[in-house]
N, C-alpha and C positions, 0 to 999 in steps of 0.2 A: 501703533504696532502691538502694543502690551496688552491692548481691550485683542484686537483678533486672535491675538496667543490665546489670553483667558478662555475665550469662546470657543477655540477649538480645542482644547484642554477638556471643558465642559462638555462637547460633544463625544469626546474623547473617553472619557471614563466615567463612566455613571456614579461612583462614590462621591463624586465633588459635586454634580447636584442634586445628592442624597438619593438615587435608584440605584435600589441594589436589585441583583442579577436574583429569577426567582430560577433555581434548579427545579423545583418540583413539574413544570411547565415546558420543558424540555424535552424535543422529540428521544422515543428511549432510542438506542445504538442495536444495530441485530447485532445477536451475538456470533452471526458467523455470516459473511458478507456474501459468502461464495452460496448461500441455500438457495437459491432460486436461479443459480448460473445455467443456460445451457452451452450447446456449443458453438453456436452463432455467436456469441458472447466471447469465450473463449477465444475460438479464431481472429475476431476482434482485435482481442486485447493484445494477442502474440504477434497478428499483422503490424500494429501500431508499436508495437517492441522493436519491430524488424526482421520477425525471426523467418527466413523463407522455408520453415517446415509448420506453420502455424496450423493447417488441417491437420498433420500427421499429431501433432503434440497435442490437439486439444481431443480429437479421437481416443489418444490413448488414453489422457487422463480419465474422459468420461469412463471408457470403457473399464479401466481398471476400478476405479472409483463411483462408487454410486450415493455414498454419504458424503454433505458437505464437508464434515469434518477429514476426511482423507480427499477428497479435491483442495482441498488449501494445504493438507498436508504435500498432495503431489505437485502442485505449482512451486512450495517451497523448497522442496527436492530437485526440482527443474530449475527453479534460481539456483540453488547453493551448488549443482553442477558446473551452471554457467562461469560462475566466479573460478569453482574451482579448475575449469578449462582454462581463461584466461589466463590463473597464476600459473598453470602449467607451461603455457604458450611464452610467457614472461622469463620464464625459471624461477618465478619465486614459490616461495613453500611457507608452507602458515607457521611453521619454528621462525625461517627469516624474519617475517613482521612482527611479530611478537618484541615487544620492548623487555628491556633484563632490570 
């Protein structure tokens, strides 16, 4: 049992059989995920949320938005709505959670 531990330890983290991880090789990150979204995409992603106004919402966002940077800014304004419906729906209010 202690040899298949070892060996899957080994497999497990590359420092213990001395490969270390090379960063430079590394696909880079977009800096903004939403740049090449349209609204097929969009629809997409609010159907698979659940949301049954998923055309209307992704309509709007295009429509308002035509830079990536304000499309993820209005998706996060569309989240931070949603939350704030639900603690309304709840009665709770962002002083209540807040710990003292």
């Amino acid at each position: 049992v202690s040899t298949a531990m070892s060996s899957y330890s080994r497999r497990v983290s590359p420092a213990v059989s001395g490969v270390k991880f090379d960063t430079a090789h590394r696909k880079k990150a977009s800096p903004n995920i939403f740049e090449n979204v349209n609204q097929d995409v969009l629809v997409k992603l609010f159907e698979k949320a659940g949301d049954l106004k998923a055309v209307e919402r992704a309509w709007s966002v295009l429509a308002l938005h035509q830079d990536p940077e304000g499309i993820s800014k209005a998706l996060m304004a569309l989240q931070q709505d949603k939350k704030d419906k639900c603690m309304l729906i709840t009665g709770l209010t962002r002083q209540s959670l807040k710990f003292r």
